[in-house]
N, C-alpha and C positions, 0 to 999 in steps of 0.2 A: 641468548637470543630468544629463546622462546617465553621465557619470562617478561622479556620486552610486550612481546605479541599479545601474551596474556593482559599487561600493563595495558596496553594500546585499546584489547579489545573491551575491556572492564569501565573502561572511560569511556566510548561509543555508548559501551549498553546504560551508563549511567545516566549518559542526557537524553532529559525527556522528546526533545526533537528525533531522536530514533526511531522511539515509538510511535509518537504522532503523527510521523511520514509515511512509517508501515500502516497505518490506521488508515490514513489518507489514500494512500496508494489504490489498499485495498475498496474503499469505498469508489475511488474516480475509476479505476477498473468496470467495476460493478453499473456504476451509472452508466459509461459510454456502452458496455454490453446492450445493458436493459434497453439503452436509448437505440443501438441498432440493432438490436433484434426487433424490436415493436416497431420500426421504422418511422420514429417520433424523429419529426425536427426539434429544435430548440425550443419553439414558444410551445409546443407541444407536452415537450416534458417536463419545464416550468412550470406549466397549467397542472402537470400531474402530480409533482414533486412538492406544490406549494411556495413555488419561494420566485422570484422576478424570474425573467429572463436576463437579464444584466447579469444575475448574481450566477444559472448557468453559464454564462456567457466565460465568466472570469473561474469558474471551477473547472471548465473545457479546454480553455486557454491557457490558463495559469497552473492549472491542477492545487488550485487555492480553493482548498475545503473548510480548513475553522470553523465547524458546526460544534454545537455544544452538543453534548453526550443524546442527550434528550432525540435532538433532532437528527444526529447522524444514525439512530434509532426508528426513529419516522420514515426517513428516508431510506432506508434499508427495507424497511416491511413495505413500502411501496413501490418499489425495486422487486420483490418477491424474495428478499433473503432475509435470515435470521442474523443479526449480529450476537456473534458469539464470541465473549471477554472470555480470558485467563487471567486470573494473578497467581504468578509461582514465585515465592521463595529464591530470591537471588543467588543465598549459596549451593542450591539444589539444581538450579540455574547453571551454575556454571560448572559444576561438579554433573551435569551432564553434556555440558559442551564440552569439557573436558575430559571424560569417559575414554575407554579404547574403543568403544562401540561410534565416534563421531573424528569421520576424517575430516581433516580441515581441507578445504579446495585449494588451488594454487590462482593467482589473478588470472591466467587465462577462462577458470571456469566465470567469473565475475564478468570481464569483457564481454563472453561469449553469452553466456546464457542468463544473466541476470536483467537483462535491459532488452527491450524490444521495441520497433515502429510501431505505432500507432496509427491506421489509415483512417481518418473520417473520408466522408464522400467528396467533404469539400477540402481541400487540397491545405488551405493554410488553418486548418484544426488539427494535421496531421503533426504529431511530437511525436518525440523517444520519450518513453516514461518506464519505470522497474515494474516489473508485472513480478508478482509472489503467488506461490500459492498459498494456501493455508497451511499447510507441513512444511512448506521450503522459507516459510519468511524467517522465521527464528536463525536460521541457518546461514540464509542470505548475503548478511554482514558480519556476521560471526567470522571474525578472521581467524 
């Protein structure tokens, strides 16, 4: 059985949509912050961000980022954050998920704490979307 889970979970971290999602994630977090905290509307943080308001319109909406490296770069330093990559070593990788030092959650932790509402002010921007931290995203889907 657990070999299964190991199977199951080695196939997840394999496709690159994993990470891109986590990437994603982490950046549409970071904009809607920025954008309520500074109490920017839309064309507001378009204007700041560089890029239409259309194209916030459908990263707010859709949580559809696709930015090239370059720009979700750009966009992070005018956000006020540093984006910060790792590349590790896949079997160092999992020879740490697989450690006695890393308990695995059971799906109630997943249902319960890995997804949260989303409030904008205006009622239909509100989603569920996976909120990570920086230390908890590796972990996250790691079954």
């Amino acid at each position: 059985m657990m070999r299964n889970r190991d199977n199951i979970r080695e196939k997840i971290l394999n496709q690159p949509s994993y990470w891109v999602e986590g990437i994603n994630s982490f950046l549409y977090n970071a904009i809607l912050e920025y954008m309520e905290d500074n109490n920017m509307n839309r064309t507001e943080l378009a204007s700041h961000l560089g890029i239409s308001k259309g194209r916030v319109s459908q990263i707010l909406n859709d949580g559809e980022i696709n930015f090239s490296i370059e720009k979700v770069v750009q966009i992070a330093l005018k956000i006020n954050k540093f984006p910060i990559f790792e590349l590790k070593d896949k079997n160092s990788y999992f020879n740490d998920l697989n450690s006695t030092n890393h308990k695995t959650k059971d799906l109630s932790f997943y249902e319960n704490d890995s997804f949260s509402e989303v409030y904008s002010k205006n009622k239909k921007d509100s989603k569920i979307i996976p909120l990570y931290s920086n230390n908890e995203f590796k972990k996250q889907l790691a079954l």
